[in-house]
N, C-alpha and C positions, 0 to 999 in steps of 0.2 A: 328491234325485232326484225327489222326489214333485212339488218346486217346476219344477223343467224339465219335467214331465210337464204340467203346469198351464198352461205357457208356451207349449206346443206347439201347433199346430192342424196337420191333425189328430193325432191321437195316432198316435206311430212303431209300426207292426206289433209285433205279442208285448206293448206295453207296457200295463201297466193297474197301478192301486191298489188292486188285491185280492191280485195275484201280490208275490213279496218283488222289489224289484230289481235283486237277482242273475242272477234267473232270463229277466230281461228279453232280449229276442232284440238281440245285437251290444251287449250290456252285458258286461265280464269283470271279476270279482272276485277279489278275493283271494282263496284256498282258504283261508288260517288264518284271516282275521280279518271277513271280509266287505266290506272297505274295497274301493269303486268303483276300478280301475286301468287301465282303457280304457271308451271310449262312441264307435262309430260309428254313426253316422246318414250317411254318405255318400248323397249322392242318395234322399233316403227320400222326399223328396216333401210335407216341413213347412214351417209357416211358422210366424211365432210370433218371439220376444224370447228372450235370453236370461237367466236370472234372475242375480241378483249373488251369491246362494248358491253357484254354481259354486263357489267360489272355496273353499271348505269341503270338496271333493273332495280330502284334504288327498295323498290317494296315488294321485294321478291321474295318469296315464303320459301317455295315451292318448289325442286329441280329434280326430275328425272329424266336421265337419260340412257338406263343403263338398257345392256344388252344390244347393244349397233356397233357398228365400225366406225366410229368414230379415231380419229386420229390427233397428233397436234401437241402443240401446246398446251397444258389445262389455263382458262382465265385466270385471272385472280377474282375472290368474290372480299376482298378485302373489305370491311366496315359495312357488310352487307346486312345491316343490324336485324332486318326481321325474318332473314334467311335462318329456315327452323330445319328441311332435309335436304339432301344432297347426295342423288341416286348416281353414278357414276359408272359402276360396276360393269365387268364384262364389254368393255370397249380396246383400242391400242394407243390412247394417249401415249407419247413418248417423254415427258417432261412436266413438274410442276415447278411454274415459282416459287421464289422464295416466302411471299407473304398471304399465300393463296389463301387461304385460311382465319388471317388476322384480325380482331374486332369483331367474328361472328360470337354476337352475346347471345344471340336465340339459338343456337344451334343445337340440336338436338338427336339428329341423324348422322352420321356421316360415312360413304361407301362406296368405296373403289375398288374389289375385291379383282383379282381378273384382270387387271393391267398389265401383261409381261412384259413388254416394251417399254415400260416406265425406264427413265433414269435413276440411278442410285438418288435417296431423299430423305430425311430424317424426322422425326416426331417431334414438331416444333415444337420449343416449348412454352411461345405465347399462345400456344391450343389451352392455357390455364381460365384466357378470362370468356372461354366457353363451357362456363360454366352448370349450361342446363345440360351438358351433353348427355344421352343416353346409351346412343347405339355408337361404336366407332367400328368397324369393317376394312381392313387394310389387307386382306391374302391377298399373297403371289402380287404383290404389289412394288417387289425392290426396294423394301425399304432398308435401312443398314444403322448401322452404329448402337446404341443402347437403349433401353427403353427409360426414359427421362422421370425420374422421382419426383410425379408432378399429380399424381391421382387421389390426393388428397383435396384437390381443387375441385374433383367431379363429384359433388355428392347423388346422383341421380346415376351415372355412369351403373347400367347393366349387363352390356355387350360388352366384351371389347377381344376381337378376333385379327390377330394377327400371325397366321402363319404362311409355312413356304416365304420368309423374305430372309434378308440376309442381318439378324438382329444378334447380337452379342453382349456380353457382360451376364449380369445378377439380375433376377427379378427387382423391382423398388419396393424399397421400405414402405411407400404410401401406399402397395397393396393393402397393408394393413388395415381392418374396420371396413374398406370400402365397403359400398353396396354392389360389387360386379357377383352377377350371375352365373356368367356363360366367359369359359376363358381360354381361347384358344391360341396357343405360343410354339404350337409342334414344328416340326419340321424345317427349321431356320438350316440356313447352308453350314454354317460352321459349327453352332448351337451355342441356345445359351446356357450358361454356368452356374455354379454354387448354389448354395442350399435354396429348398424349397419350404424354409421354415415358416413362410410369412403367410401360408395357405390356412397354417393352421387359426388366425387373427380374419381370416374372411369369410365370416361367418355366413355370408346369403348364398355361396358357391352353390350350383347345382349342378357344373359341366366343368369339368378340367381337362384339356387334352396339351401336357406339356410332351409327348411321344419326342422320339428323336429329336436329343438334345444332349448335354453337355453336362446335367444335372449329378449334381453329388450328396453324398451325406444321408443321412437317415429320411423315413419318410414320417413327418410331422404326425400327433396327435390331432386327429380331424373332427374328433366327437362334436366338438360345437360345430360343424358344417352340416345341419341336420335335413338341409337339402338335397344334398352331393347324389347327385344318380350314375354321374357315372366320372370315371375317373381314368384317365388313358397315361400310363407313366414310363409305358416301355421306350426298349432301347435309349438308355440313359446310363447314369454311372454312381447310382443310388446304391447306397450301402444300408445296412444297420439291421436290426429286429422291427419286425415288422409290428405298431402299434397294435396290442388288441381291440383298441375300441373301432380301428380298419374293421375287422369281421362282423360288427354292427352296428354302422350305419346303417339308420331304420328306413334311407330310400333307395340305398343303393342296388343300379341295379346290373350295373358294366364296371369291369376293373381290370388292364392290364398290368403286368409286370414282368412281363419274357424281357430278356437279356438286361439285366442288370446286376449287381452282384451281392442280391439282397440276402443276410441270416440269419440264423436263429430258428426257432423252430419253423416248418412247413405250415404253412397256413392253410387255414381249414374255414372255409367261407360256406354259408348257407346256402342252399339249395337254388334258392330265387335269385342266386348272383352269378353274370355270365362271369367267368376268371380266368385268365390265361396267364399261367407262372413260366412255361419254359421250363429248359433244363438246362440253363446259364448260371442261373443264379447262385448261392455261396449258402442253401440251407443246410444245416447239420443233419437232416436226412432226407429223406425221398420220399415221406411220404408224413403228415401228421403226427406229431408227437413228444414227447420233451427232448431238452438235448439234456446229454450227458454234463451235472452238476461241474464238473471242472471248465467244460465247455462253453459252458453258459456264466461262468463266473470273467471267464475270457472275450467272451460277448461284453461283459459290462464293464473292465478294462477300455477295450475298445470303444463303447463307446465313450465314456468321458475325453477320450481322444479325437472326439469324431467321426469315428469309424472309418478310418482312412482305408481309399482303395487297396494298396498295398496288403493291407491285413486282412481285407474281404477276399484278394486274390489268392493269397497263402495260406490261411485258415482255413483249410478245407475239411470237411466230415465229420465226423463226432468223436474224435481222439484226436487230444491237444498233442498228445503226445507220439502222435504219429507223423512226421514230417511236419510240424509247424514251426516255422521261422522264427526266429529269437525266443524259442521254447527249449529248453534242456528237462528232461522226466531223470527219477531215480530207475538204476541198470535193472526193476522189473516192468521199466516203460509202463508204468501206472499211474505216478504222482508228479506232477511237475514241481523243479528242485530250482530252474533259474530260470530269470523273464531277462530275457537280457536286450532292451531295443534303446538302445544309445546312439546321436548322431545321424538321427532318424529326420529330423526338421520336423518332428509332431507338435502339434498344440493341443491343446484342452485340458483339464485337469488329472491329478493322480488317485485315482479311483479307491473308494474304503472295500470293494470287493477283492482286493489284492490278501484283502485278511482271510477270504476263505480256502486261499492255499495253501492250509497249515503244512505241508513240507518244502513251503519256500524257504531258501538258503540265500540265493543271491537275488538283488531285486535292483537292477541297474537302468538306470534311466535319465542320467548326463547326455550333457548336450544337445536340450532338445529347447521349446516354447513355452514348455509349460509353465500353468499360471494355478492362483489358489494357491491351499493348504496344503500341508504334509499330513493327511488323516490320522488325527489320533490313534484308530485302535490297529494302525498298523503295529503299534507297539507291542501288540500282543502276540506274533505272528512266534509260535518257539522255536521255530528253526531259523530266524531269520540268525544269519550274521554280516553279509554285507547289503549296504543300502547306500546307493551313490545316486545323489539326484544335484550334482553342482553343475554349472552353467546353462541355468533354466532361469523363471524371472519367478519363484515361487516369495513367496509371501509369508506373514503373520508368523507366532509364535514356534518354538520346535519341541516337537513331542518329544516327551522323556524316554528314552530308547534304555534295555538293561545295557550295562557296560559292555555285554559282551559285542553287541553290536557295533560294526566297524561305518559310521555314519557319514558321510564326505557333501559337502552342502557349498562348496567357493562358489562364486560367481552366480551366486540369486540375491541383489544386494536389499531388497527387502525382507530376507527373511531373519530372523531373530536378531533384525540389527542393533536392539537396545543394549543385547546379550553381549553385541561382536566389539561393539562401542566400549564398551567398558572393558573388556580383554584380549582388545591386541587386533580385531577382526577375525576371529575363530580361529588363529593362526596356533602352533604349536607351543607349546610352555605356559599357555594361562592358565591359571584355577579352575579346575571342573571340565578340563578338556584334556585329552589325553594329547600327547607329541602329535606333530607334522609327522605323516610318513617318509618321508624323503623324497615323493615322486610331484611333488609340488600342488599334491592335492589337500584339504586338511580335514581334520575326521574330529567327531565331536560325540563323546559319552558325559552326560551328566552325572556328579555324584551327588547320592541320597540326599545331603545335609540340602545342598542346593536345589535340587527338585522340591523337597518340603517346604522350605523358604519360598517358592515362586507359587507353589499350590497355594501355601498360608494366605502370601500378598494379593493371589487373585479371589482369592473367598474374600478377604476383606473387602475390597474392591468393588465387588458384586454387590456382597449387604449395603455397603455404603451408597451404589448407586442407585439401585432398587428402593431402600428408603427415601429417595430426595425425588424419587419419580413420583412416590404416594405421597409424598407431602405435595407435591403442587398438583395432582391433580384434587388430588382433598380438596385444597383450598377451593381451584376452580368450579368445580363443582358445587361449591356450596354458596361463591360470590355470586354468579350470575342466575337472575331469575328468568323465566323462558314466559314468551309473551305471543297473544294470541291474536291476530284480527281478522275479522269477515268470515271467521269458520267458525264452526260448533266443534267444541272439543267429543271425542271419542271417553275420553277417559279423561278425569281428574287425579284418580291412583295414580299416587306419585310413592317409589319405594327404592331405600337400597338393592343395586343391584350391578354386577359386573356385567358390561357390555364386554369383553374381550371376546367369546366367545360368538362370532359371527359366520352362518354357514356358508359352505365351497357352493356358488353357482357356475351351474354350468352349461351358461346360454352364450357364449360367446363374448363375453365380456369381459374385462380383465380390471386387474388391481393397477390403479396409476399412483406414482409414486405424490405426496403432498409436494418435493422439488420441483416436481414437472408441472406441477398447476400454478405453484408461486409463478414461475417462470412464464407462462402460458398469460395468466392473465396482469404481468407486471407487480404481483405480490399482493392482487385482491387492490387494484387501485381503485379511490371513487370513481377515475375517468372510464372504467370499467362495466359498473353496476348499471344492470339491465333492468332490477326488478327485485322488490322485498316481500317479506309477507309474515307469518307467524314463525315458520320454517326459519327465516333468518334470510340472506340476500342471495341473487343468480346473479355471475358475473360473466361477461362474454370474454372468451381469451382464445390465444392460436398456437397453438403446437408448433415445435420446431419443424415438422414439413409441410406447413401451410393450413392445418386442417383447423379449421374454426370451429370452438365449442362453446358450452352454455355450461357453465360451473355451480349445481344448489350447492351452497353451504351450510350446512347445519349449524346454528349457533352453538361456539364451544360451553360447555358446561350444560347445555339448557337437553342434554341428553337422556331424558325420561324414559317411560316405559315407552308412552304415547310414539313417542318421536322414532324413537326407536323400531316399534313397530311397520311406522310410516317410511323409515329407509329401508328394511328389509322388504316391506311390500313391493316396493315402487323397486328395487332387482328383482324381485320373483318374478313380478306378474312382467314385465319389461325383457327376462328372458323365457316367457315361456311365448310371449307372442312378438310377431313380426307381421309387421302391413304398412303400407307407404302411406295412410292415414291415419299412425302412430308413431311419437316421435321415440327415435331409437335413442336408447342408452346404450353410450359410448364405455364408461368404465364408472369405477365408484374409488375410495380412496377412504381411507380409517388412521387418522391423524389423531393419538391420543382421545380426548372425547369426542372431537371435532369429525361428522360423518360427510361425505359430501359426495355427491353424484356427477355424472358427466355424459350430457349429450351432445345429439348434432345441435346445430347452432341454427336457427330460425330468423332470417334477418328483417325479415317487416314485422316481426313484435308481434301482438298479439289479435284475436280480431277482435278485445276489448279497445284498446287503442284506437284501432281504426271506424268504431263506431260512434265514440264516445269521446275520443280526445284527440278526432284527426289536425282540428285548428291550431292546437296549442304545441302539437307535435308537427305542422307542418306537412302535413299527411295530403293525397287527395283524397276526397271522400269516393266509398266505394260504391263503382255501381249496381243497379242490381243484377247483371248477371255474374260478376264477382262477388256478391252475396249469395246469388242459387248455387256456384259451384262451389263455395266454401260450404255450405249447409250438408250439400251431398258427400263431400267428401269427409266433413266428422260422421253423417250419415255414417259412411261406408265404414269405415274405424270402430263408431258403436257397433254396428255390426257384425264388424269381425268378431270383437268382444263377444258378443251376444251369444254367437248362435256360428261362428265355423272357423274359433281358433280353437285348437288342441281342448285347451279346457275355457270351459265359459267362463265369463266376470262378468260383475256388474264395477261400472268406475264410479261412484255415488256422487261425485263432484263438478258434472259438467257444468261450464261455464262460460263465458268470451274469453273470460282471463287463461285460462287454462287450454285455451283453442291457440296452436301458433300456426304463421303465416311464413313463407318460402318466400324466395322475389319472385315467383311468379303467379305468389298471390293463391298456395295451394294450403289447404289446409291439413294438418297433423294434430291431434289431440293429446293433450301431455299430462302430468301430475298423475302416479297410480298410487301413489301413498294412501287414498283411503281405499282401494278395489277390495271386495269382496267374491269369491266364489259362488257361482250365478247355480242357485238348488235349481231340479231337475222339475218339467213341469208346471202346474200352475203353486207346485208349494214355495212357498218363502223362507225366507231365514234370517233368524232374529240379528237382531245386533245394537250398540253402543248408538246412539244419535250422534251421526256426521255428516258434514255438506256445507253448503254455504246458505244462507235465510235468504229466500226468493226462488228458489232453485228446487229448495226439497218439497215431494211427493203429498200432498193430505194425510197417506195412510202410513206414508214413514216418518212422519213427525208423530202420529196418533198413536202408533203401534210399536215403532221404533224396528218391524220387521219390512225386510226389503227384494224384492224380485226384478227384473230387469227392465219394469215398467217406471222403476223411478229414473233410469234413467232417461226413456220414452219423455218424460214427463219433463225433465227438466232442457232436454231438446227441444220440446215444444217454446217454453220459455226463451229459447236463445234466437226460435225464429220469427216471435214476438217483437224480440230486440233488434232481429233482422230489418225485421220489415219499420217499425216504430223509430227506431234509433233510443231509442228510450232504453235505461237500465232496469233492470227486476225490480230493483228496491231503490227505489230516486227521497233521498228524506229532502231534497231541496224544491220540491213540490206541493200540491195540495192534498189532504186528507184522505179525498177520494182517487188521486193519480198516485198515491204512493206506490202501492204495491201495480205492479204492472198484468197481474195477469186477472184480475179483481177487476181495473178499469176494463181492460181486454174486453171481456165477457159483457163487460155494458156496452160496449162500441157494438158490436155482433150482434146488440138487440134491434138495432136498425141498420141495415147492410148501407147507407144512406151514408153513413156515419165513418166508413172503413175509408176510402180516400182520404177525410180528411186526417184520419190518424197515420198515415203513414208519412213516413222519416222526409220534411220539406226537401231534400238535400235530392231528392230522387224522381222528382219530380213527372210521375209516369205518363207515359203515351198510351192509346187503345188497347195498346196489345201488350205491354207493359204490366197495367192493372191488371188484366186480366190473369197472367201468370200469378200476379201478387194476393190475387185474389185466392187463389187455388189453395196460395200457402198460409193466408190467413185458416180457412180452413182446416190445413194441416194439422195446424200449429193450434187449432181450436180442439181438433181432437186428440193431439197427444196430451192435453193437456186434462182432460176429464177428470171429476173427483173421483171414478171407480176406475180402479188399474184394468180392470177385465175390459171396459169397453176405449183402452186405447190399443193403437196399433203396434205391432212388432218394428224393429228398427228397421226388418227386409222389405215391409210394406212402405215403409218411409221413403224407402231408396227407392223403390217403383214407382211414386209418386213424382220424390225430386227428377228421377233421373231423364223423364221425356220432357222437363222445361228445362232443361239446361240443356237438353237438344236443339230445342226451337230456338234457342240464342247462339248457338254456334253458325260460322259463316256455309254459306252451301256447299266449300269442298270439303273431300274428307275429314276426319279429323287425323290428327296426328299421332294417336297412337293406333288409327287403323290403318294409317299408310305404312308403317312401316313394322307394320304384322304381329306387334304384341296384345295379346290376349292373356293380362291378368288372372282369368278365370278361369283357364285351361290347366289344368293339375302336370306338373313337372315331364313326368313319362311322357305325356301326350306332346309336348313342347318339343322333347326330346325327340321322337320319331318324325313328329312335322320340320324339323330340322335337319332328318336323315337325305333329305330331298336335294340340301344344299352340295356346295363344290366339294365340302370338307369332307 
């Protein structure tokens, strides 16, 4: 400290080397040990270097230094394990090292916005094993080269603001699923490139500003970004028709698109949306409305093409047939007669909208990338007579064309190779193929006899495969019986019935393939298995870009009505709500019977585990201020549920087991397989008995009808276990301690009695108890036999949330240093952000 004092000019207010520096003004110390654990100097008005001793600050939380003239070299804060922010910003460092960064596992903050002077430095990529990160801040910072396909590592990552530096390439694939917010990438010196398809998989977005950039290709289907307020895409090299579900997003409330060279129809955006289009762009009119039917059939050409710039350039207006490039019209320039774009270097596929130019004639498209099919009902096209698509890499079977059809396919050596194999390679004089033209290209009409022979063969084919699929799932289905533990079945009705028929969610979730999870968790190994239950097993696995998930499997065969119900619950309700004390469903996957889900990955297990089986699992036991903040934050999760996500639920199942735990010991609430739709009011709504025995309500066992006080009730119960260490339902006890919240109630007859029942393991001090005390109480009143006289989950949080206060250390806390307020609705976020450099 004496050496940063040395370094400083002038000397920061309070500080001198006569005083200890503890006592230093915006210095905090340890209380026990003296060890330095925050230094702000925000705006103090120094200049000065920083020394490399820093780096010796070994329990150092804490660093702000932004807004000074500071100059230099940055230290290294290398293995600076309990450094959680690092305020930077708006200084003239000239240089970081190489490992400045390295081993910060707490890191949570990180902000150097406003460095000009920086030397060129790139986005380490051991920035992975900072893993808590939140906020990352690097504008106008010099940063260069690409941005590192490493953000599947960050599962908490909200911020992450990198513009004005000199960054190039592709967005990464691990944007995908992230949890990022706020995403700022504008303005890079040279810009970054190719598509922005991966926005449409980042479902929390609520800020995009890719502005001035490099950006190509269509603009993604954003509908699941149900946050998105505002969206900044100008000056870029965006092509394509512009998504309808763009026009309603339900928070948008900013959108640019001047100079790009977007088409298709003019978009027509609501009233409450600020939008600025320009007069660059490539729309087929000037003002709202459809385009002309041949034009828009050329729109979707284009795109299966990717809508290359080139075509967005030359495509201009609402007449294909008015100056459009590789277009020929019949001589009353009405109908287009030839598409002729050969030697073009295109990729993407051959479009089945090519079929609705019925007076196409010539349809040329050699020498190009294309992949895929030859669209069947191109076949139908009556004017067609030439169709040249050879030296492309197309694929699969070849549509029956009539003879008159002049058909040239060389040089795609996957396509009809079975065909080429057996006569010669499509070459002239085989059976069913007419002559070699002469020009060294080869052309291929099938006759009749032959077409009905390959129909014949593939109908057989079909029935033959299609019956061998019902015969094993038959079987399956009827070998495996489906097996229940620790829960009360919903339903016993057990009936024929086809599960194929599964509905389109549209929460941001997606279909992951059954390949990709074999692979992910090493094909379902035992070294895998996190967790079993009646459902059948959770397996922990990792995705080819590093993202760790939790795999339910539904056991094959055992796919009832029951079950069934309980996987489409557990996607509804999963995308209808989002909150950081609800665990996110990642994707789901329909593998023959076999149904199975896919979350983020929770890696201290569960807070059953850590109550109950920390010894056997090696655990430490948890204290109690890691049990007040676990409590509040399923708290806060019920709650959302409850009473301020889109639509209420009741989750009927809360339990430990069902509570999962973060590394840093935060809680997330999971399983929505039983949730119910939370009736409006004090009415209730009846339903099927489900839950687990110890957990369920008096009046939802009696009545079997349920309101959002069972789950009230069965919270109360978990903070029973909280405090006890004790299970709901212990059969390896006496009589009278079986059921735990039955003992409970006699403990509370003499308050005399409450210490000695609390969990040995936790052994409290004055002030300790007395928190504990509070929550005995708590946990006494959610639990009441009449639903009316327990409390709301909001009152619960107002409860927990001022002892989880009185246990945090005296400096701020960390989500109010670095200005997130959860509780602030998006617009508001948005404006308070208006303030910044961006």
């Amino acid at each position: 400290m004496l050496k940063l004092l040395s370094s400083l000019s002038p000397a920061p207010s309070g500080w001198s080397s006569n005083t200890h520096f503890c006592k230093w003004n915006n210095v905090t110390c340890d209380s026990t040990s003296s060890f330095v654990t925050a230094i702000n100097l925000y705006n103090a008005g120094v200049s000065g270097t920083l020394p490399p001793e820093l780096n010796q600050l070994s329990q150092l939380q804490f660093l702000a230094l932004q807004k000074n003239s500071l100059t230099g070299t940055l230290p290294s804060f290398e293995n600076l394990t309990s450094l959680k922010q690092i305020f930077l910003h708006n200084n003239d460092f000239t240089s970081v090292p190489n490992n400045f960064l390295l081993g910060l596992t707490s890191l949570r903050t990180f902000s150097i916005n406003e460095n000009i002077n920086l030397g060129p430095w790139e986005i380490p990529s051991y920035l992975t094993e900072s893993t808590n990160l939140v906020i990352f801040h690097a504008g106008n910072a010099s940063i260069t080269g690409i941005i590192p396909d490493i953000f599947g590592s960050f599962p908490k990552l909200e911020y992450l603001r990198l513009p004005h530096n000199n960054l190039s390439g592709s967005l990464p694939g691990s944007f995908s699923g992230s949890k990022i917010q706020y995403l700022w990438l504008n303005n890079q010196r040279v810009g970054l490139s190719g598509r922005i398809d991966v926005l449409a998989n980042m479902t929390q977005l609520a800020q995009v500003w890719l502005h001035a950039n490099m950006f190509s290709g269509a603009i993604p289907d954003l509908s699941n970004c149900k946050n998105l307020f505002d969206l900044q895409l100008m000056d870029n090299r965006l092509t394509g028709v512009l998504p309808p579900s763009l026009m309603s997003l339900p928070k948008l409330l900013n959108i640019t698109l001047q100079n790009n060279k977007l088409q298709g129809p003019y978009p027509q955006f609501p009233r409450t949306i600020s939008v600025t289009v320009g007069n660059t762009n490539s729309f087929c009119l000037d003002r709202p409305g459809p385009c002309d039917p041949q034009v828009s059939t050329l729109l979707d050409v284009a795109g299966a093409l990717g809508y290359p710039i080139s075509l967005a350039e030359s495509w201009l207006g609402n007449n294909g047939c008015q100056d459009w490039t590789f277009i020929n019209c019949d001589s009353q320039g009405r109908n287009v007669t030839v598409v002729n774009i050969s030697s073009r270097g295109f990729s993407g596929s051959i479009s089945p909208a090519f079929a609705n130019l019925t007076s196409l004639r010539n349809l040329v498209l050699n020498d190009n990338n294309l992949t895929g099919v030859i669209p069947p009902v191109l076949t139908t096209l009556p004017e067609l007579q030439i169709f040249d698509v050879s030296n492309n890499n197309l694929s699969a079977p070849i549509p029956v064309f009539p003879p008159s059809v002049r058909f040239m396919y060389n040089g795609n050596l996957l396509l009809g190779r079975n065909d080429r194999e057996s006569s010669g390679g499509g070459s002239g004089g085989a059976p069913g193929t007419s002559p070699g033209n002469g020009d060294g290209s080869s052309t291929r009409t099938l006759g009749r006899s032959n077409s009905v022979g390959i129909i014949a063969g593939v109908i057989v084919g079909v029935v033959v495969f299609v019956g061998v699929v019902l015969l094993v799932l038959y079987k399956c289905y009827f070998k495996r019986k489906h097996k229940r533990f620790g829960r009360v079945e919903e339903s016993q009705h057990q009936r024929n019935s086809d599960h194929s028929e599964i509905p389109v969610f549209k929460g941001g979730n997606v279909m992951i393939s059954i390949q990709v999870l074999r692979q992910a968790t090493n094909n379902f190994s035992k070294e895998n298995v996190l967790g079993r239950g009646g459902f059948g097993v959770v397996y922990k696995g990792e995705l080819h870009g590093g993202t760790k998930i939790a795999v339910k499997r539904m056991e094959t065969g055992a796919m009832g009505i029951k079950l069934m119900m309980e996987f489409l619950a557990e996607i509804f309700v999963l995308t209808q709500v989002r909150h950081r004390h609800l665990v996110a469903l990642l994707g789901y996957c329909i593998n023959g019977n076999e149904r199975l889900l896919v979350y983020e990955y929770m890696p201290q297990g569960t807070l059953g585990q850590h109550l109950f089986q920390w010894q056997e699992l090696c655990y430490q036991p948890l204290t109690w201020k890691q049990r007040l903040i676990i409590a509040l934050d399923v708290a806060r999760g019920v709650e959302y549920l409850h009473s301020l996500a889109h639509h209420s639920f009741i989750h009927r199942d809360l339990k430990p087991s069902n509570i999962l735990l973060s590394d840093d010991m935060r809680a997330k609430v999971s399983d929505f397989g039983l949730v119910k739709n939370a009736p409006d009011g004090n009415y209730s709504v009846e339903t099927r008995l489900a839950g687990t025995f110890g957990y369920l309500a008096p009046e939802y066992t009696a009545t079997g009808r349920v309101t959002t006080k069972v789950d009230v009730y069965a919270f109360g119960v978990i903070l029973m276990e909280i405090i006890t260490g004790r299970k709901a339902v212990d059969e390896t006890v006496s009589e009278e301690r079986f059921h735990l919240v039955t003992w409970f109630r006699m403990v509370l007859i003499n308050k005399d009695n409450i210490r000695k029942s609390i969990d040995p393991i936790l052994d409290p001090d004055d002030e300790t108890y007395k928190s504990i005390c509070k929550v005995v109480a708590l946990a006494s009143r959610c639990t009441t036999r009449k639903p009316t006289q327990r409390p709301d989950m909001g009152h619960v949080v107002n409860v927990l949330g001022p002892l989880v206060e009185r246990c945090k250390p005296s400096k701020p806390e960390e989500d109010d240093a670095y200005g997130v307020d959860y509780h602030v609705s998006l617009p508001q976020r948005w404006q308070a952000d208006e303030g910044s450099d961006y």
